[in-house]
C-alpha positions in Angstrom: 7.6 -3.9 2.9 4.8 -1.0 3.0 3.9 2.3 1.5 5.1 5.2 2.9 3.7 9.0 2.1 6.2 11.2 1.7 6.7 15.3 1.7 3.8 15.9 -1.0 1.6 15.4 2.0 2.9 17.8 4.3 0.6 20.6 4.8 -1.9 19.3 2.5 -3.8 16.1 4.6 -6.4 15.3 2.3 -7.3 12.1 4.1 -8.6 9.6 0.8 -5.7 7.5 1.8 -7.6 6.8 4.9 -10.8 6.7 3.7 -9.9 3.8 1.5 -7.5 1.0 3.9 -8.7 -1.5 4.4 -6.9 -2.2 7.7 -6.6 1.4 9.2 -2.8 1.7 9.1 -3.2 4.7 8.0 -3.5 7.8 11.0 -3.1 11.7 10.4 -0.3 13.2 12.5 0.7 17.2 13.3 1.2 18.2 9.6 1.0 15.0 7.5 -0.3 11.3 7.6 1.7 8.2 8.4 1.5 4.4 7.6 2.3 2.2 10.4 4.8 0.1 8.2 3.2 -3.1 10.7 -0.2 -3.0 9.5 0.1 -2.4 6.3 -0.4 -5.2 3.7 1.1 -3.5 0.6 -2.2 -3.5 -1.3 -1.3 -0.2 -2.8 -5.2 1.5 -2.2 -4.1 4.5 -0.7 -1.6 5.0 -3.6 -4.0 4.7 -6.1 -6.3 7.6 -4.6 -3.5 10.2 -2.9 -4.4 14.0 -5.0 -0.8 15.0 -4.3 1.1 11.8 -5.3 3.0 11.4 -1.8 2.9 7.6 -1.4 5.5 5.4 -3.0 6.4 1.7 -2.3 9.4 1.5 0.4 11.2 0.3 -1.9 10.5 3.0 -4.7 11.0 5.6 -2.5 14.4 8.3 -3.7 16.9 8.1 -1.6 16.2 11.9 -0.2 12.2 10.3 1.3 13.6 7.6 3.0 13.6 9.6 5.9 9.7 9.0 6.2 10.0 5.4 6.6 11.8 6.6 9.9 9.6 9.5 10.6 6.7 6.5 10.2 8.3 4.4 12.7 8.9 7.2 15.3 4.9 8.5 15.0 3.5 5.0 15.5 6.3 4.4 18.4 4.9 7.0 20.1 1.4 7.0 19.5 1.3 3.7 21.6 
């Protein structure tokens, strides 16, 4: 399981969340910023510091933002 930042964050890219991993999973895309669900160990730091609220647990997330765990996947499959 990982965080995952949902809609709250697209537009805004504050960037605290990256700022504060401790393993930089964390990398800004075209409008928002994504956690590669592979690196991340769940330590919840990026939750704690996000302005706009858009980082939940995976398994927190509402049904209607589980489409960023998938949007998360696809940015760090092709970032490689």
């Amino acid at each position: 399981m990982s965080y995952v930042i949902t809609s709250p964050c697209l537009g805004e890219k504050f960037g605290e969340c990256v700022e504060v991993c401790p393993v930089d999973c964390i990398l800004e895309g075209e409008d928002m910023y994504f956690i590669d669900p592979d690196l991340c160990i769940d330590c919840g730091a990026c939750q704690a510091v996000c302005p706009v609220e858009a980082i939940y647990h995976e398994e927190d997330l509402l049904p209607e933002d589980e489409i960023f765990i998938q949007k998360a996947k696809e940015f760090f499959a092709n970032a490689e």
